[in-house]
N, CA, C and O atoms as a CHARMM CRD file, in Angstrom:
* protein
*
  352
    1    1 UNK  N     14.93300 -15.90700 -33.20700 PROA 1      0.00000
    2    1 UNK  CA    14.93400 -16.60000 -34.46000 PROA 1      0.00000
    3    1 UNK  C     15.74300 -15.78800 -35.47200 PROA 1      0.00000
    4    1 UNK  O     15.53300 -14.62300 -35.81200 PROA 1      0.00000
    5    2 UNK  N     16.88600 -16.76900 -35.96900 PROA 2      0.00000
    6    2 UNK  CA    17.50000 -15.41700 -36.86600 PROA 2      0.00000
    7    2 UNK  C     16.88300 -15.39500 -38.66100 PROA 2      0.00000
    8    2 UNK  O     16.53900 -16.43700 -39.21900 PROA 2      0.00000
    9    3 UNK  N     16.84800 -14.20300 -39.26100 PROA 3      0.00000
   10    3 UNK  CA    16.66800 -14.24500 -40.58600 PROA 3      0.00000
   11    3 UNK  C     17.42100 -15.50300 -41.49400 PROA 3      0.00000
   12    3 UNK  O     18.52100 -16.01800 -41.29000 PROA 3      0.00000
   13    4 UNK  N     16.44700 -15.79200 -42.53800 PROA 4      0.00000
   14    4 UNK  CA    17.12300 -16.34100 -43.54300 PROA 4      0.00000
   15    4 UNK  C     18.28900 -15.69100 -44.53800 PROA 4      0.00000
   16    4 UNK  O     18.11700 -14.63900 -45.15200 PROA 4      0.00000
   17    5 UNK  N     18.97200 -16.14100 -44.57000 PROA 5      0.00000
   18    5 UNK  CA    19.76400 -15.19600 -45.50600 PROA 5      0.00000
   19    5 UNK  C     20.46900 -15.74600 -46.84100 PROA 5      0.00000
   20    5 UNK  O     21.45500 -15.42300 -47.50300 PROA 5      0.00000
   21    6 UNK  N     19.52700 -16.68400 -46.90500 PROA 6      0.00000
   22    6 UNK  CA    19.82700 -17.85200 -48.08400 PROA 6      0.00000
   23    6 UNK  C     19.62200 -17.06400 -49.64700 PROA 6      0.00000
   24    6 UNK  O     18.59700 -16.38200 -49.65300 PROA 6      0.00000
   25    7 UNK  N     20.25800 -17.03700 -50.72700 PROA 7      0.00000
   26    7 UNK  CA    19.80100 -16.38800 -51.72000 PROA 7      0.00000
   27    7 UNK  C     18.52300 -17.37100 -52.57000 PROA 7      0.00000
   28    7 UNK  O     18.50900 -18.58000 -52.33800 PROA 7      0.00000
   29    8 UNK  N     17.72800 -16.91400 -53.31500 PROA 8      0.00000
   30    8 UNK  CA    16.77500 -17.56900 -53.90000 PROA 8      0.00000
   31    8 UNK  C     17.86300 -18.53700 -54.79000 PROA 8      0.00000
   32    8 UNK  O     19.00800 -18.10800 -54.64500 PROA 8      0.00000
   33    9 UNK  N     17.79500 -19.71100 -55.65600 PROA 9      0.00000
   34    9 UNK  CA    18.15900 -20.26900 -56.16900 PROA 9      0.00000
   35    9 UNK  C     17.84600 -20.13200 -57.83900 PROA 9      0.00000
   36    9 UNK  O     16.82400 -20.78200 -58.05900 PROA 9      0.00000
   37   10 UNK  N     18.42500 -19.44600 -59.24300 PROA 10     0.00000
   38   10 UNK  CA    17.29700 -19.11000 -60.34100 PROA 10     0.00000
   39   10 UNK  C     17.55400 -19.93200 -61.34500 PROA 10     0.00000
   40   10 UNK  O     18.75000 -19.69100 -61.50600 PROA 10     0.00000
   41   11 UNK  N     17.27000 -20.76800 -62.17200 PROA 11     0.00000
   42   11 UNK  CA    17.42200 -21.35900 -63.22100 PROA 11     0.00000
   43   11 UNK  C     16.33800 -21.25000 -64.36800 PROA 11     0.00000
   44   11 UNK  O     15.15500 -21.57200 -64.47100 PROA 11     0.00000
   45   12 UNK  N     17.33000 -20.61900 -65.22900 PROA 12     0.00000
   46   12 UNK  CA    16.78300 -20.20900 -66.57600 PROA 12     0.00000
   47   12 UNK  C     17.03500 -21.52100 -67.43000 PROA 12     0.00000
   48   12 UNK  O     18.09900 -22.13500 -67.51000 PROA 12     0.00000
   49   13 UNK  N     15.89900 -21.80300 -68.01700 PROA 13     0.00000
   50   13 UNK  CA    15.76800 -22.99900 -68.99100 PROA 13     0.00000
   51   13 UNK  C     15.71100 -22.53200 -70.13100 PROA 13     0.00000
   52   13 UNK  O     15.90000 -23.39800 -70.98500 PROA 13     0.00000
   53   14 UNK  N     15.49200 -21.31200 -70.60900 PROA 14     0.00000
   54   14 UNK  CA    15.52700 -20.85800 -71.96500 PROA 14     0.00000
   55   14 UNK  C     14.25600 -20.73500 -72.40200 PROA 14     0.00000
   56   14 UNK  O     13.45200 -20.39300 -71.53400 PROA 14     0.00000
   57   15 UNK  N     13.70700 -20.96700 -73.82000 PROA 15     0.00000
   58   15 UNK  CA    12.20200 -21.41100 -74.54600 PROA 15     0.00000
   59   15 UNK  C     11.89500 -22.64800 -74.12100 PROA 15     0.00000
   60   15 UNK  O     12.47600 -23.56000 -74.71000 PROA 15     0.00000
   61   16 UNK  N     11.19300 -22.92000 -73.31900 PROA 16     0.00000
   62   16 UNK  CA    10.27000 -23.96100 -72.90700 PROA 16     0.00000
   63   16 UNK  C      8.75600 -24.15900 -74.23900 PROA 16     0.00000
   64   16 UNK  O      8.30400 -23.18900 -74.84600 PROA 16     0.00000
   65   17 UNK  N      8.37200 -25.22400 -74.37000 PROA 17     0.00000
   66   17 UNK  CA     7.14900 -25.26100 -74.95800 PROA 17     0.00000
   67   17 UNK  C      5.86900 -25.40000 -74.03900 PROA 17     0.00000
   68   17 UNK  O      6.14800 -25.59800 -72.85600 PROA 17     0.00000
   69   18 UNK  N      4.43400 -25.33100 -74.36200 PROA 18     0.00000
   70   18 UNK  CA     3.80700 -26.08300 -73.51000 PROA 18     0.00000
   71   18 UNK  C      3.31200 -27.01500 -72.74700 PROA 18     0.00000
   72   18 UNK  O      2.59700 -26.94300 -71.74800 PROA 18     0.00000
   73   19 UNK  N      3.95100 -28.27900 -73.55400 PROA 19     0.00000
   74   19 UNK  CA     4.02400 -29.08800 -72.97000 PROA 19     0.00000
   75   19 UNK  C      5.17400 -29.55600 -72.05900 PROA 19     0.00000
   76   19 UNK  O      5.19900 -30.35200 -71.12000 PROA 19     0.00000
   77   20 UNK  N      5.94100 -28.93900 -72.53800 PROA 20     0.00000
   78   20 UNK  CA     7.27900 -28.60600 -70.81500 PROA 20     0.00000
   79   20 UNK  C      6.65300 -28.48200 -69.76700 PROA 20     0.00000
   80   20 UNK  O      6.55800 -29.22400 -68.78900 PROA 20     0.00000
   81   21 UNK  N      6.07400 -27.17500 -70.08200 PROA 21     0.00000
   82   21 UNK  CA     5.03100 -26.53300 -68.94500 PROA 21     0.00000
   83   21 UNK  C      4.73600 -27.09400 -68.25800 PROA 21     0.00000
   84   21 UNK  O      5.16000 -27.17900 -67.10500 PROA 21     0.00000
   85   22 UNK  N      3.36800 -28.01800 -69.09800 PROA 22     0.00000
   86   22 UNK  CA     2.41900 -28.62400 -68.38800 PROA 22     0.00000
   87   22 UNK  C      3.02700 -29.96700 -67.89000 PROA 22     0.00000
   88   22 UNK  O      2.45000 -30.52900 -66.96000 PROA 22     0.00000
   89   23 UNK  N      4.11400 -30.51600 -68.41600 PROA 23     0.00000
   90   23 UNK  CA     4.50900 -31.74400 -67.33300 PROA 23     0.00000
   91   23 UNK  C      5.28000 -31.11200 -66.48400 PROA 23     0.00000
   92   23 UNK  O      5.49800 -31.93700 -65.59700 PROA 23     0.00000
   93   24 UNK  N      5.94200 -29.92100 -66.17300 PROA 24     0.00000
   94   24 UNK  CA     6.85600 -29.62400 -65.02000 PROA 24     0.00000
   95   24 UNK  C      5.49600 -29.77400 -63.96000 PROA 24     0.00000
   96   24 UNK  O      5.36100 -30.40500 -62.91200 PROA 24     0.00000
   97   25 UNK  N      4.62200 -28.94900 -64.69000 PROA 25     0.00000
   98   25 UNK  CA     3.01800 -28.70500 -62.89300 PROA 25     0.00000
   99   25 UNK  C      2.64500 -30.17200 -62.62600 PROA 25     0.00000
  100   25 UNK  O      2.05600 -30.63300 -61.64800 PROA 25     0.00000
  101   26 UNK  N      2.99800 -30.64000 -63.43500 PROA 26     0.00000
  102   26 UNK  CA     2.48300 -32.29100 -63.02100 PROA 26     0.00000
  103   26 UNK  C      3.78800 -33.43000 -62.53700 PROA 26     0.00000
  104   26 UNK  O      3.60100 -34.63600 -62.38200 PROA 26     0.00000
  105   27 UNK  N      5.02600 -32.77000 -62.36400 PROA 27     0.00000
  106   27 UNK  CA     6.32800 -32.88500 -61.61000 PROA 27     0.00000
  107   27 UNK  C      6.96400 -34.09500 -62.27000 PROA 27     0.00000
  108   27 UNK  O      7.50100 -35.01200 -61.64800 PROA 27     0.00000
  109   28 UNK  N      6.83300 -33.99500 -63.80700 PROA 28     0.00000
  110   28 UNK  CA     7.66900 -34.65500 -64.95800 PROA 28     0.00000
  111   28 UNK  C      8.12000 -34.25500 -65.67400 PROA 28     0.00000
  112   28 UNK  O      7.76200 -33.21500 -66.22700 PROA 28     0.00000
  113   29 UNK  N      9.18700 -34.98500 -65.98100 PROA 29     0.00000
  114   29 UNK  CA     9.04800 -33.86700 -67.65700 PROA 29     0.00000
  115   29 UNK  C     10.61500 -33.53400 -67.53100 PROA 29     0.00000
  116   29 UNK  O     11.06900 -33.77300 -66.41200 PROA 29     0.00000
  117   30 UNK  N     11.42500 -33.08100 -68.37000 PROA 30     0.00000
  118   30 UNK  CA    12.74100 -32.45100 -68.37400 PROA 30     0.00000
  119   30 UNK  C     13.43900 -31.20500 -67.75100 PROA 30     0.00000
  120   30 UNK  O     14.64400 -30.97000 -67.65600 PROA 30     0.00000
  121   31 UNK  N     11.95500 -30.18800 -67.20100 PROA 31     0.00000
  122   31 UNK  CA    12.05300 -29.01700 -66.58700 PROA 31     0.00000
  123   31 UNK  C     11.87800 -29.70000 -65.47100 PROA 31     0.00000
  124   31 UNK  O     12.92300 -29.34500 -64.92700 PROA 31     0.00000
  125   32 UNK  N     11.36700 -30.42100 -64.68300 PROA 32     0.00000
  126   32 UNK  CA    11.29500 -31.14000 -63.57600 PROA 32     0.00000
  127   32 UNK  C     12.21700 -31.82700 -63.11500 PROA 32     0.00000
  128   32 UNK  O     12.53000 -31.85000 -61.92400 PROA 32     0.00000
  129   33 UNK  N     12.81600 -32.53800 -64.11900 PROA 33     0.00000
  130   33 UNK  CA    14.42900 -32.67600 -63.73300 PROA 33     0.00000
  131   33 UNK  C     15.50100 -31.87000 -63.50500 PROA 33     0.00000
  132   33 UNK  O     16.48600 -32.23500 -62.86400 PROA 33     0.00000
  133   34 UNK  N     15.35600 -30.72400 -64.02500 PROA 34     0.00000
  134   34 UNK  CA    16.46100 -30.05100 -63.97600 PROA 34     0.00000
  135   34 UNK  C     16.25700 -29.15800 -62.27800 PROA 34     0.00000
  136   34 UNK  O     17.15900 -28.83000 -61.50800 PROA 34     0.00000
  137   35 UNK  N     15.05700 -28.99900 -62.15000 PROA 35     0.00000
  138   35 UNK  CA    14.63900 -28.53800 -60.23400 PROA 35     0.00000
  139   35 UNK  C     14.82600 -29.49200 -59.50700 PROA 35     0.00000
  140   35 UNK  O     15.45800 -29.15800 -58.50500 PROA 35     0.00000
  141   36 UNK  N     14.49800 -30.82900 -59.54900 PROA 36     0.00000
  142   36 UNK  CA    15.26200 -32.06800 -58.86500 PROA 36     0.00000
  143   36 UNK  C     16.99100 -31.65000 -58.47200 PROA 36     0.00000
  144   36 UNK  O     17.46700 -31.46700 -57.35200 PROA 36     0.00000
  145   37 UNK  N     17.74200 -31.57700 -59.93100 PROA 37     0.00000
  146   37 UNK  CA    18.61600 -31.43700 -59.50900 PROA 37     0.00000
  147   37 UNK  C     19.12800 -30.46200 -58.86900 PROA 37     0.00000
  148   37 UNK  O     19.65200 -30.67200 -57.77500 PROA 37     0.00000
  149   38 UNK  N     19.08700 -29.35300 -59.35000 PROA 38     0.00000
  150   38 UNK  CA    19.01300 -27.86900 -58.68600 PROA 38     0.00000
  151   38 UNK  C     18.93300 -27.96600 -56.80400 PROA 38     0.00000
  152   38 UNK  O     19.61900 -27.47000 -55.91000 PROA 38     0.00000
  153   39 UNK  N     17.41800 -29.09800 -56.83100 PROA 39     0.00000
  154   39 UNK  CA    17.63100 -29.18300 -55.43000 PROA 39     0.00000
  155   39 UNK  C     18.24700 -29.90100 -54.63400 PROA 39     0.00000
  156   39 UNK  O     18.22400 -29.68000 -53.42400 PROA 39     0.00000
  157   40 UNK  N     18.94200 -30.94300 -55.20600 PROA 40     0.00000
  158   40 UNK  CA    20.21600 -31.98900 -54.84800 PROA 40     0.00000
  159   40 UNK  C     21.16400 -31.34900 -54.88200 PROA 40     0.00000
  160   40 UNK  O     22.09400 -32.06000 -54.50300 PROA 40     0.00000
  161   41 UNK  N     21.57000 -30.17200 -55.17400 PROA 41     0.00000
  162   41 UNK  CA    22.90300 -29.55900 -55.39800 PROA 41     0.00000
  163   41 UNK  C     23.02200 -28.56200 -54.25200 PROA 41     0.00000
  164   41 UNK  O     24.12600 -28.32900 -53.76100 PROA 41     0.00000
  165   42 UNK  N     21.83400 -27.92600 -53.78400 PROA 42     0.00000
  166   42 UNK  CA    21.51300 -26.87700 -53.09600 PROA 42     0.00000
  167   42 UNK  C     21.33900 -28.35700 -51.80000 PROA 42     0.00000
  168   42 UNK  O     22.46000 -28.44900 -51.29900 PROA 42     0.00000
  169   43 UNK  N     20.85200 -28.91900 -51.46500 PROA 43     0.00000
  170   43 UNK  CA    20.68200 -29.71900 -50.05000 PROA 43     0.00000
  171   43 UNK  C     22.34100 -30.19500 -49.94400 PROA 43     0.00000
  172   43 UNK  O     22.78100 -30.20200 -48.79400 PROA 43     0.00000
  173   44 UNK  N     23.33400 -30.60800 -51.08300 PROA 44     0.00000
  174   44 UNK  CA    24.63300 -31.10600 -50.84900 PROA 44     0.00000
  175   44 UNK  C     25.62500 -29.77200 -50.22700 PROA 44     0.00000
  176   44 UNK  O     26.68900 -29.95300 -49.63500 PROA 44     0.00000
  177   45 UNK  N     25.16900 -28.77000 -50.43700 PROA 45     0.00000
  178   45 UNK  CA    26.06800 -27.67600 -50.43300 PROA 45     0.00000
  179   45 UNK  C     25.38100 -27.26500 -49.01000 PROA 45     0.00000
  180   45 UNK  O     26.09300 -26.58700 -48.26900 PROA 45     0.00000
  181   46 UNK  N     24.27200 -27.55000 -48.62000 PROA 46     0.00000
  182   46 UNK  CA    23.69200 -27.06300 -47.10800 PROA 46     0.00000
  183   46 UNK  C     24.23800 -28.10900 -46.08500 PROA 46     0.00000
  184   46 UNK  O     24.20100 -27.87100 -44.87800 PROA 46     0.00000
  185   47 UNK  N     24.76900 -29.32200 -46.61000 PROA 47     0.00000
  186   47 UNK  CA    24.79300 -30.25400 -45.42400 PROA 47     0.00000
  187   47 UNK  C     23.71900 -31.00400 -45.17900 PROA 47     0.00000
  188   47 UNK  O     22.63500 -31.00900 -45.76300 PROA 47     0.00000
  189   48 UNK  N     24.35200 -32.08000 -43.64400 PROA 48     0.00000
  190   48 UNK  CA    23.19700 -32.68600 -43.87000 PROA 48     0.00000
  191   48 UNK  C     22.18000 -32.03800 -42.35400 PROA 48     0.00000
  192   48 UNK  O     22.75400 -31.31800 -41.53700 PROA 48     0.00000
  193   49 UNK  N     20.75400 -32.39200 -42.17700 PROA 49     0.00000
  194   49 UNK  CA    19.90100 -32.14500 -41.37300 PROA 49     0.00000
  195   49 UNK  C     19.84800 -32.47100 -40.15400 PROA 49     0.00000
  196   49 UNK  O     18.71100 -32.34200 -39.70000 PROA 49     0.00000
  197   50 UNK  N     20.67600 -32.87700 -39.35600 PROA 50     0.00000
  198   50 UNK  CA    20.61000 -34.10200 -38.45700 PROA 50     0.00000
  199   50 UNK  C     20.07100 -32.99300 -36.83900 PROA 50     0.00000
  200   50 UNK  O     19.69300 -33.46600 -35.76700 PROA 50     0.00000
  201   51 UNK  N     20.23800 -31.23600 -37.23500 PROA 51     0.00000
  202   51 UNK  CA    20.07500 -31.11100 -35.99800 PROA 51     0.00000
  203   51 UNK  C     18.23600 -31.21200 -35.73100 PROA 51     0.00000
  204   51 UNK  O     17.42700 -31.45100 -34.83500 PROA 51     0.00000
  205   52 UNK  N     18.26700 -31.01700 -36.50800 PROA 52     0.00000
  206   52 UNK  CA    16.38500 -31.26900 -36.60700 PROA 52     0.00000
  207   52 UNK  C     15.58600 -29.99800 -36.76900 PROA 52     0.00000
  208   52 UNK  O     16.27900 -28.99700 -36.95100 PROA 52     0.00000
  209   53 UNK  N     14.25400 -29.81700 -36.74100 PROA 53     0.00000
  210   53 UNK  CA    13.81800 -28.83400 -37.45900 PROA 53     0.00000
  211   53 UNK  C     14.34300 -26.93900 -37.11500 PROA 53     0.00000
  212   53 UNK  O     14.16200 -26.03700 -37.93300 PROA 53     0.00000
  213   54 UNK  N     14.97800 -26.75900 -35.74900 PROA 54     0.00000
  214   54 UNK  CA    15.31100 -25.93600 -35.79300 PROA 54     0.00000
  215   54 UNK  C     16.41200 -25.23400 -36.82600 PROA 54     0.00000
  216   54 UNK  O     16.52600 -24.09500 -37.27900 PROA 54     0.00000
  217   55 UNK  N     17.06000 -26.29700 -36.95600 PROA 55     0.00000
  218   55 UNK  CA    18.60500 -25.76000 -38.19400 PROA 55     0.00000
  219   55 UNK  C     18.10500 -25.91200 -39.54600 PROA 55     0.00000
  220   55 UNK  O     18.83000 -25.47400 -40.43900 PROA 55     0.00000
  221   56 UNK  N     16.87400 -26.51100 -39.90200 PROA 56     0.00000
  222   56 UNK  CA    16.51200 -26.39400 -41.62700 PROA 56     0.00000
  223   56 UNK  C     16.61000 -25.34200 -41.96600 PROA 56     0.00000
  224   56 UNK  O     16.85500 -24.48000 -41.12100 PROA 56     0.00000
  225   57 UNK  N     16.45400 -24.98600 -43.36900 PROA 57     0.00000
  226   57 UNK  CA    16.70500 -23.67300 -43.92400 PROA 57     0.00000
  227   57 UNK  C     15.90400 -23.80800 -45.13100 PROA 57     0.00000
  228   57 UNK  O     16.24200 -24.71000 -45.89700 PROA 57     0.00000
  229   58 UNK  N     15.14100 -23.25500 -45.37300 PROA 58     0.00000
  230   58 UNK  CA    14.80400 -23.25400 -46.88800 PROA 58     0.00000
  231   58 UNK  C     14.74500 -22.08700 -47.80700 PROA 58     0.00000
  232   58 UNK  O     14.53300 -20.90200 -47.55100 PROA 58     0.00000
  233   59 UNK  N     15.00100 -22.74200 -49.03500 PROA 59     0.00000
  234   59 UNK  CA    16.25400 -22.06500 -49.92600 PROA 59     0.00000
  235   59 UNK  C     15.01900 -21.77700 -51.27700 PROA 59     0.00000
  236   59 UNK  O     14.49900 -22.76300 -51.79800 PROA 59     0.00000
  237   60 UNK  N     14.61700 -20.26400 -51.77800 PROA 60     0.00000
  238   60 UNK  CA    13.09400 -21.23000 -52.56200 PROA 60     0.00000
  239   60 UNK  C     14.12400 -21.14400 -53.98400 PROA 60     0.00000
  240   60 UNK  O     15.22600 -20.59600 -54.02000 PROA 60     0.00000
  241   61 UNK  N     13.35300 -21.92200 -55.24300 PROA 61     0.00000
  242   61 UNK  CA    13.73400 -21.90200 -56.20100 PROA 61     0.00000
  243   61 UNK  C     13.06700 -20.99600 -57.19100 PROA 61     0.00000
  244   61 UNK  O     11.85400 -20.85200 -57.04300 PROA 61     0.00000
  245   62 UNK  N     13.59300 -20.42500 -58.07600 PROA 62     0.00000
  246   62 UNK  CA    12.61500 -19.95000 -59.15000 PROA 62     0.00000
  247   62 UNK  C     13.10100 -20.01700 -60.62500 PROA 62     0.00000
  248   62 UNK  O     13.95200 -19.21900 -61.01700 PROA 62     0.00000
  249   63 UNK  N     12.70700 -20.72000 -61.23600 PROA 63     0.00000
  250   63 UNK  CA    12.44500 -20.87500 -62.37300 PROA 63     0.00000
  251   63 UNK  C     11.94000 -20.12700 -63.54400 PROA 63     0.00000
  252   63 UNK  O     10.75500 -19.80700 -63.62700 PROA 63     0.00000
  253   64 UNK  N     12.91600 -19.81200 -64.55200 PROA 64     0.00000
  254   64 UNK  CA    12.68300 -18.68200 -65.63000 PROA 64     0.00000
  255   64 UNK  C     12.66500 -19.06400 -66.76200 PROA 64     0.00000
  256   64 UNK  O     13.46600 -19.97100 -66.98800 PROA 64     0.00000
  257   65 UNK  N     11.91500 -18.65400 -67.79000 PROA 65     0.00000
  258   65 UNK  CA    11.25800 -19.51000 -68.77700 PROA 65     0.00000
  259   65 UNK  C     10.62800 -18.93100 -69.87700 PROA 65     0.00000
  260   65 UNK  O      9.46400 -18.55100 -69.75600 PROA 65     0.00000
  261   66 UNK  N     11.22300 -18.80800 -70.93300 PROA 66     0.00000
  262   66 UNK  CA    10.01000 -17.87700 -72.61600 PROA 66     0.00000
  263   66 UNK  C      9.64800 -19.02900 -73.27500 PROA 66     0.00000
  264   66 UNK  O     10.33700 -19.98200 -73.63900 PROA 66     0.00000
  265   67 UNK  N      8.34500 -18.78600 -73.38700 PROA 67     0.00000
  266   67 UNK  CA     7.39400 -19.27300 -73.80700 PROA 67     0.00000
  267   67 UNK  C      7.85600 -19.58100 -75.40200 PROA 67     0.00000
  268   67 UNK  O      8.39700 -18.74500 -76.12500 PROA 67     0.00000
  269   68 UNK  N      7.59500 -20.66100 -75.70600 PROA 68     0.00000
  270   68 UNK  CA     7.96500 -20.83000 -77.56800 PROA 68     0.00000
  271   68 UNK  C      6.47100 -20.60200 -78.25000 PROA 68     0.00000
  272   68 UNK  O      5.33200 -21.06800 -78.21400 PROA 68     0.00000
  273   69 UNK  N      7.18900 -19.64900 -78.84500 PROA 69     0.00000
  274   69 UNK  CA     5.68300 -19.10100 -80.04300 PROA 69     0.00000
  275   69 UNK  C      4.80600 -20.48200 -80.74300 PROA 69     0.00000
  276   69 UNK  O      5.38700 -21.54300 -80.97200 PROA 69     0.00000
  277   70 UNK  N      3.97200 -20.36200 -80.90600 PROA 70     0.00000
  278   70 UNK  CA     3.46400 -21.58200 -81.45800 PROA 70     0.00000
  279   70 UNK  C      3.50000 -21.62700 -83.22100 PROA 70     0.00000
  280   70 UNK  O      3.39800 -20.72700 -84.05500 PROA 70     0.00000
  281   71 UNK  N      3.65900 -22.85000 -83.32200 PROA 71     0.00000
  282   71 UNK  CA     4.00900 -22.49400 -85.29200 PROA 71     0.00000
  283   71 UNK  C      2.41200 -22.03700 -85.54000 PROA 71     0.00000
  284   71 UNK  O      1.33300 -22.24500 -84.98400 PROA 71     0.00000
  285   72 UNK  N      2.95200 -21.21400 -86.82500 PROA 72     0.00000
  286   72 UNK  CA     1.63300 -20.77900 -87.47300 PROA 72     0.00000
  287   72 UNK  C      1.10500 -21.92500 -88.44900 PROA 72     0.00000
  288   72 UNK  O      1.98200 -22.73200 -88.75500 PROA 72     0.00000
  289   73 UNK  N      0.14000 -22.10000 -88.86800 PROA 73     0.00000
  290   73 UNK  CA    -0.32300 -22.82200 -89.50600 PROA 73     0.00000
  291   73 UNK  C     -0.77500 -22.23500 -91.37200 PROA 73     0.00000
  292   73 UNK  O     -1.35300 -21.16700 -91.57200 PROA 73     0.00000
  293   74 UNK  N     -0.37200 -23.15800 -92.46800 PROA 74     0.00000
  294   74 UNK  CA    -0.31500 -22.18700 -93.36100 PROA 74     0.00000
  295   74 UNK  C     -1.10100 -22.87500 -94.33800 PROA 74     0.00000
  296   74 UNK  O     -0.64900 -23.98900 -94.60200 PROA 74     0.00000
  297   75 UNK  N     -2.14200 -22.55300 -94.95700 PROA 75     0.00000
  298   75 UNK  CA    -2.96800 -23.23100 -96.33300 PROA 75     0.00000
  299   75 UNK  C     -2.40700 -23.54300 -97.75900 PROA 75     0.00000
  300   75 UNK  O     -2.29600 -22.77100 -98.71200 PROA 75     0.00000
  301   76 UNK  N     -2.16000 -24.55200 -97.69000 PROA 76     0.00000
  302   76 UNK  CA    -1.60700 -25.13600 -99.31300 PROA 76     0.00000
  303   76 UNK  C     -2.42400 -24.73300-100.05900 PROA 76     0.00000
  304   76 UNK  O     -3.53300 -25.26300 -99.97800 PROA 76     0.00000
  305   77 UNK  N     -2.26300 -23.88900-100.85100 PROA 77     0.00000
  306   77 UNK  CA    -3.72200 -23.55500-101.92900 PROA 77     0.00000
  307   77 UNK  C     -2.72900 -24.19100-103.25900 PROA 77     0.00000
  308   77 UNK  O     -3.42800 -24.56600-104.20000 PROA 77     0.00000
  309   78 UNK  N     -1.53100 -24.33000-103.42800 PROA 78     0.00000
  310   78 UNK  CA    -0.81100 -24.39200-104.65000 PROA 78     0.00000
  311   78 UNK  C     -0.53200 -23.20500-105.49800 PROA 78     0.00000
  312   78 UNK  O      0.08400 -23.32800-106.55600 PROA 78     0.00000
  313   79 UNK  N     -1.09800 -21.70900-104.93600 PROA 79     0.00000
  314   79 UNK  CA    -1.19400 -20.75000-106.05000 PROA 79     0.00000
  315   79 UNK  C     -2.53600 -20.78300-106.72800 PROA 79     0.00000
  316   79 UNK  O     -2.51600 -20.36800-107.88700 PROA 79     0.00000
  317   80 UNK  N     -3.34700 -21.06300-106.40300 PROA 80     0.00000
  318   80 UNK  CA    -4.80400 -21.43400-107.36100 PROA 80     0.00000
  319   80 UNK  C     -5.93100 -20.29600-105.83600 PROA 80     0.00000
  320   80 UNK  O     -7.07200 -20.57000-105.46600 PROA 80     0.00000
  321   81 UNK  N     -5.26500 -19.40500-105.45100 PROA 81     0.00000
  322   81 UNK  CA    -6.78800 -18.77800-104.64400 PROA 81     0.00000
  323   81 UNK  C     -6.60300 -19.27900-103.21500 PROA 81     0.00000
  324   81 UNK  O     -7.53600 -19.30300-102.41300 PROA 81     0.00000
  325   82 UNK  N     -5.66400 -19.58100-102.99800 PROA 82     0.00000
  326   82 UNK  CA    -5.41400 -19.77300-101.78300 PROA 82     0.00000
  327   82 UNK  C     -6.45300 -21.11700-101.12300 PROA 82     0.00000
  328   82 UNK  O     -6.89300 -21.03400 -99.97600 PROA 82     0.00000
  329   83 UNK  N     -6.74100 -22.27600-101.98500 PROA 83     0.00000
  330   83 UNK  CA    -7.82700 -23.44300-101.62500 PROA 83     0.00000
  331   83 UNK  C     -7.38100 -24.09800-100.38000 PROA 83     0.00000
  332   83 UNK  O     -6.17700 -24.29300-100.54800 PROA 83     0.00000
  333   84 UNK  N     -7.61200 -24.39400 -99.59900 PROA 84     0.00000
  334   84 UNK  CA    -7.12100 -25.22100 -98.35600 PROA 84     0.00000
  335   84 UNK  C     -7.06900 -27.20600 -99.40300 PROA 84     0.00000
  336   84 UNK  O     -6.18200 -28.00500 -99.10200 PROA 84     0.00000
  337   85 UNK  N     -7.86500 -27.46800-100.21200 PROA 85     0.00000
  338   85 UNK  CA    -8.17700 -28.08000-100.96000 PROA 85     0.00000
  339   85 UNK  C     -8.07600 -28.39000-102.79500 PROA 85     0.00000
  340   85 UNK  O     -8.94100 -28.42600-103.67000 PROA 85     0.00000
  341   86 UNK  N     -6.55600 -28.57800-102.80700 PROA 86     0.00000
  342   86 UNK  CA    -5.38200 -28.02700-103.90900 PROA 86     0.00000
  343   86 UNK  C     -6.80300 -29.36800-104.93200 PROA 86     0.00000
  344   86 UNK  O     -6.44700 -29.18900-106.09600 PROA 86     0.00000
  345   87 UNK  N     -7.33700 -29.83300-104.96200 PROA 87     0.00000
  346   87 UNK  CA    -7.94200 -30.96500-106.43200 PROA 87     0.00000
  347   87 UNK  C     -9.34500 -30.24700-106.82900 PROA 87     0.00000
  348   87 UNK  O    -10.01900 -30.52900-107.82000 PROA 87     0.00000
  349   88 UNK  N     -9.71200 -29.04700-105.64100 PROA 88     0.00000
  350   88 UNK  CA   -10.84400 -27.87300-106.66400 PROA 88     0.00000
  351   88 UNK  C    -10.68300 -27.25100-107.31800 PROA 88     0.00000
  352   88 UNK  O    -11.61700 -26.62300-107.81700 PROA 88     0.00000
């Protein structure tokens, strides 16, 4: 059986949010498209399968990704004491 010698495949998406995230694990979403394609590009460049399972190859992907800070949240006081509730 010979070694694989396929390189991993890496695609950096940049700042992802969490909800990127969480629809890529649920295999939607815009980060999910972009591994779709990734893997249409990588199966076109391997050929096609026809000798059967001995000649497959698999190629893994990995996916790289910073997290987007979450906005902070900030209290309108107006200058009056910091009120969350600017009409006290």
């Amino acid at each position: 059986m010979a070694a694989n010698s396929n390189a991993p495949i890496i695609l950096d998406v940049g700042k992802a949010s969490r909800r990127q995230i969480r629809e890529l694990a649920q295999g939607c979403g815009k980060l999910a498209g972009d591994v779709q394609d990734a893997v249409a590009e990588v199966t076109a460049t391997l050929g096609d399968d026809n000798g059967g399972d001995e000649q497959r190859q698999l190629v893994p992907v990995v996916l790289v990704y910073r997290k987007k800070q979450r906005k902070k949240r900030r209290a309108r006081g107006g200058g009056r004491g910091g009120s969350l509730f600017p009409w006290f």
